[in-house]
C-alpha distance (Angstrom), angle and dihedral (degrees) to the residues before:
residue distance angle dihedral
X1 . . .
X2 3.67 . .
X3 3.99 87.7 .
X4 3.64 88.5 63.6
X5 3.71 93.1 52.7
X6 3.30 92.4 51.5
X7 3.57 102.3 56.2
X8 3.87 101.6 38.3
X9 3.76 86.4 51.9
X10 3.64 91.2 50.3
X11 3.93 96.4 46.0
X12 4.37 80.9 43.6
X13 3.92 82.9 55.3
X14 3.53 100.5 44.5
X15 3.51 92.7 50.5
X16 3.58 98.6 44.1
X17 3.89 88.7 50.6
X18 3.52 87.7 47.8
X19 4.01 98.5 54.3
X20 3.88 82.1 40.4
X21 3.80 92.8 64.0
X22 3.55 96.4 36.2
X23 3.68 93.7 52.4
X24 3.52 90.2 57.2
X25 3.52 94.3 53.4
X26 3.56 89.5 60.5
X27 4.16 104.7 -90.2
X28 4.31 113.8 141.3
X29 3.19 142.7 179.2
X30 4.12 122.1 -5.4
X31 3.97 90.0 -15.0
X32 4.36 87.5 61.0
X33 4.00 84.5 52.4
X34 3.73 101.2 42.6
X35 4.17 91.8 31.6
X36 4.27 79.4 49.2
X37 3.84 91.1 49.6
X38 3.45 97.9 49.0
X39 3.73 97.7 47.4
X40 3.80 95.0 40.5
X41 3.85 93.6 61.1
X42 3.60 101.1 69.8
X43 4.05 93.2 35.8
X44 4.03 76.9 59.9
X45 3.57 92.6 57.1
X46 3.24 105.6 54.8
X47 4.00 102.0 25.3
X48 4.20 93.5 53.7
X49 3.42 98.7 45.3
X50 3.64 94.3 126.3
X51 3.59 88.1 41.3
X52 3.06 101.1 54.2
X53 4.21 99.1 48.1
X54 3.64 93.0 51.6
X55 3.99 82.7 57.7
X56 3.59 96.0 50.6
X57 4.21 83.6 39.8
X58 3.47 85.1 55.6
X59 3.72 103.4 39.7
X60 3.83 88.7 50.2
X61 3.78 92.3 51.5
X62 4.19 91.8 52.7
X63 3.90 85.0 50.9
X64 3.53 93.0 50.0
X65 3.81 95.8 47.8
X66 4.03 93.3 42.2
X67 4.32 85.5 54.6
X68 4.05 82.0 44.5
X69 3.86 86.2 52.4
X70 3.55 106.4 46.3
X71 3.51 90.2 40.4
X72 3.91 90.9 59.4
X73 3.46 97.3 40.8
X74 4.54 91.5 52.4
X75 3.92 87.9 50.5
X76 3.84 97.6 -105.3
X77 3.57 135.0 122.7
X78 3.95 116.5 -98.4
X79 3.81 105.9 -97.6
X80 3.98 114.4 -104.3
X81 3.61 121.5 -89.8
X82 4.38 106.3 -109.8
């Protein structure tokens, strides 16, 4: 769970530096959010890299165990790795 923390409070951060800087530039109202969204995406990208792989790392490994699980628990063996 911690990756998930991590990354939404990064992408929270981003943003929120983002709308920051652009309100001090002179951006209000829905234009500061939407101008904010826009630039915040790619910042995301590239600054939560690690972030975000250790979220897909640890999404993957939940799927892997739940497919281990209900494989167990209907009698079958768990399917093979690919």
């Amino acid at each position: 769970m911690k990756a998930v923390v991590v990354y939404s409070l990064g992408r929270a951060g981003i943003f929120l530096a983002t709308a920051a800087v652009l309100a001090l530039v002179g951006f209000r109202s829905w234009l500061l959010v939407l101008a904010a969204l826009v630039a915040s995406l790619p910042l995301s990208y590239f600054a939560l890299r690690g972030p975000r792989a250790a979220f897909a790392e640890q999404l993957a490994r939940r799927a892997r165990e739940r497919r281990e699980l209900r494989a167990k628990l209907a009698g079958h063996e768990p399917p093979e790795e690919e």
